[in-house]
C-alpha positions as CSV (number, residue, x, y, z in Angstrom):
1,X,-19.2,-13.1,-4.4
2,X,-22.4,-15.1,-5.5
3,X,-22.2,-17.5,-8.2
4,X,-24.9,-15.2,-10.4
5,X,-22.3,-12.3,-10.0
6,X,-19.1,-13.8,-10.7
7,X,-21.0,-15.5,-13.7
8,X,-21.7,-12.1,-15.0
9,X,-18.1,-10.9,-14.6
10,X,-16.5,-14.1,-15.8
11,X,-19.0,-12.9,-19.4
12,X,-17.7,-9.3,-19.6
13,X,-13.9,-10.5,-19.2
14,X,-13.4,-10.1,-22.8
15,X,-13.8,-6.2,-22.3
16,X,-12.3,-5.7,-19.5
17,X,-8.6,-4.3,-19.1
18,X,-5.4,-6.5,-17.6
19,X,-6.3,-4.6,-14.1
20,X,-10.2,-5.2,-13.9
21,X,-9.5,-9.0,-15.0
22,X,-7.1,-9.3,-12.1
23,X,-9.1,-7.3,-9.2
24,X,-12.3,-10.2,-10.8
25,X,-10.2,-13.2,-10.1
26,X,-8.5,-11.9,-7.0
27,X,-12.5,-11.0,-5.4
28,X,-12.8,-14.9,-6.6
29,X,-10.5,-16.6,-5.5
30,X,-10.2,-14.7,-1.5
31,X,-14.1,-15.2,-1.8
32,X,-13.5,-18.7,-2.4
33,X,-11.6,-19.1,0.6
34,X,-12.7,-19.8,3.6
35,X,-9.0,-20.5,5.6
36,X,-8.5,-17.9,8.3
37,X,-4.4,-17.7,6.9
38,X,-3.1,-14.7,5.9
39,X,-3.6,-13.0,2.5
40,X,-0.7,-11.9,0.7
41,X,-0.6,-9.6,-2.3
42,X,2.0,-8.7,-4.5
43,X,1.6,-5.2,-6.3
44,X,-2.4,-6.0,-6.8
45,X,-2.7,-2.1,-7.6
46,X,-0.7,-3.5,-11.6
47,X,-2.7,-2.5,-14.8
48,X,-5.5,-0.6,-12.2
49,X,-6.1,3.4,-13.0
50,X,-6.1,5.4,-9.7
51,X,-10.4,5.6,-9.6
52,X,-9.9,1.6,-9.6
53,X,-7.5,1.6,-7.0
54,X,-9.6,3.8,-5.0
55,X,-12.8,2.7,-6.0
56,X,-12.7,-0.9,-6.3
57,X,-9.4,-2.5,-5.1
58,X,-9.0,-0.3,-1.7
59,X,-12.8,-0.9,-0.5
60,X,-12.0,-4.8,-1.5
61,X,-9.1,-5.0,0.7
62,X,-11.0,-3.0,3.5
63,X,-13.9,-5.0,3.9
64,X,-11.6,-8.9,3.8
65,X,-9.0,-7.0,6.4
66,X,-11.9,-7.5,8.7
67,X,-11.5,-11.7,8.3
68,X,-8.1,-11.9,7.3
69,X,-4.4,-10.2,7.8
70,X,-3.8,-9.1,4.5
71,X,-0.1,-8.2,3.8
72,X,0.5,-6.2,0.6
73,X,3.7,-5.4,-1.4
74,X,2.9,-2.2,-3.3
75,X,5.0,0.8,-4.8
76,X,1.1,2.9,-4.1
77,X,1.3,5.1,-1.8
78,X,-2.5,5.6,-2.2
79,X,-3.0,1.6,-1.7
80,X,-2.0,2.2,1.3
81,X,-3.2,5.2,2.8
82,X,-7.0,4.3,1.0
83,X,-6.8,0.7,2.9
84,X,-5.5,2.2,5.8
85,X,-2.7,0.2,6.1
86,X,-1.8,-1.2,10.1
87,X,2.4,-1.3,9.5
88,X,4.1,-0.2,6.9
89,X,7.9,-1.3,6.1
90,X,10.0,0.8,4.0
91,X,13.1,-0.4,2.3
92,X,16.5,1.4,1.4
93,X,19.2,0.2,-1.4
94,X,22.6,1.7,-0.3
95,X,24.6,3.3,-3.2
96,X,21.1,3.7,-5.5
97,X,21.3,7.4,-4.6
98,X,23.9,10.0,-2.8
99,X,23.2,10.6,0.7
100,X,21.1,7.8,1.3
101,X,23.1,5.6,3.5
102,X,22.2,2.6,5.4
103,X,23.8,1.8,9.4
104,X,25.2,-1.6,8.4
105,X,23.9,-3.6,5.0
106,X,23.0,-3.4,1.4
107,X,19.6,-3.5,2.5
108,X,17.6,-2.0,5.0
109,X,14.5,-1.9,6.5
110,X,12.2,-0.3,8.8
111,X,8.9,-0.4,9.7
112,X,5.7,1.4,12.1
113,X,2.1,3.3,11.3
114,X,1.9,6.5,9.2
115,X,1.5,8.0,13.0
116,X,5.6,7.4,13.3
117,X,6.6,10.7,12.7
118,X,9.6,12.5,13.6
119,X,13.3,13.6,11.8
120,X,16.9,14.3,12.5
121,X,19.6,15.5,11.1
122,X,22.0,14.0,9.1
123,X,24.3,15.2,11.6
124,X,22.3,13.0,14.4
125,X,21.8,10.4,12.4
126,X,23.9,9.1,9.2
127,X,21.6,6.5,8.4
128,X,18.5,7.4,6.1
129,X,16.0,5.0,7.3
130,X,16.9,6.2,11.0
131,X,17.0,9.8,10.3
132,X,12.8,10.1,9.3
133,X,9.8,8.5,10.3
134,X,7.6,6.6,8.6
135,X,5.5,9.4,7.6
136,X,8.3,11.4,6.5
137,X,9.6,8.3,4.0
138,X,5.9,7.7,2.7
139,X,5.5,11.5,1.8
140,X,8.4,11.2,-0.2
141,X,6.9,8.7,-2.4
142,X,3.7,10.0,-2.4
143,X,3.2,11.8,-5.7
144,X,2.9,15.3,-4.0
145,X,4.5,15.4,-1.2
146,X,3.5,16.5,2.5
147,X,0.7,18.6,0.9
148,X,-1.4,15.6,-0.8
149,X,-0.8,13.7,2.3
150,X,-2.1,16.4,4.3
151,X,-5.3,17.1,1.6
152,X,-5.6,12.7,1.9
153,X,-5.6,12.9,6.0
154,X,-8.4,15.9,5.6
155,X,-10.6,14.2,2.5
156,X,-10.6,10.3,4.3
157,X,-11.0,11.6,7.8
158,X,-7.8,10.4,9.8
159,X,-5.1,12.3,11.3
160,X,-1.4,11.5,11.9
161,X,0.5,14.5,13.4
């Protein structure tokens, strides 16, 4: 960011909402920075609509993954499919919801690309995170399903299956 740009974004602040202020100073301050350490985010996608997300944030994060491993924690789904994201880990709270056990702790985790795709039974597998591929966990948090993943794979030109 040149200093004339972020001088005009630092004036319109006043106007902007709690999103666009943040997505401003976060372009600063990894613009700033000229370390080659990884980036990490938490929840950047807070206070953003979903045009802002796409539009602004997703294209930001896009272009600096090119210098920098950027590691994001985000509750998006479409953060991460827009960025194209290289791993994704998904995590599991056992007793939060019937049926959704865990092999061995409280907490669980697994992790791979959106191309990890694949399901069992519960019969085959007791464990939840074990039972679906990484695909199959994001489309359940993916507000629409299988379908809007499928409609997302189509519109940004990648495929999975």
């Amino acid at each position: 960011m040149t200093k004339a740009k972020l001088q005009d974004e630092l004036e319109k602040m006043d106007i902007m909402s709690p999103g666009k202020k943040s997505l401003v100073l976060l372009s600063f301050l990894i613009d700033l920075n000229n370390e080659e350490w990884p980036i990490l985010l938490g929840q950047p996608e807070d206070d953003l609509d979903n045009r802002s997300v796409y539009d602004d944030l997703v294209s930001f994060i896009k272009n600096k993954k090119k210098k920098s491993q950027i590691i994001i924690v985000s509750h998006n789904p479409n953060l991460v499919v827009g960025a194209d994201a290289d791993q994704i880990i998904v995590a599991n709270q056992e007793g939060q919801e019937r049926g959704r056990d865990n092999k061995k702790f409280k907490f669980e985790y697994v992790s791979g690309s959106l191309e990890n795709t694949f399901e069992l039974s519960e019969s085959q597998q007791k464990a939840i995170l074990f039972r679906k591929g990484i695909r199959q966990h994001f489309c359940e948090v993916l507000e629409g399903g299988q379908i809007a993943f499928e409609k997302r794979e189509k519109k940004y030109g990648f495929k999975t299956s």
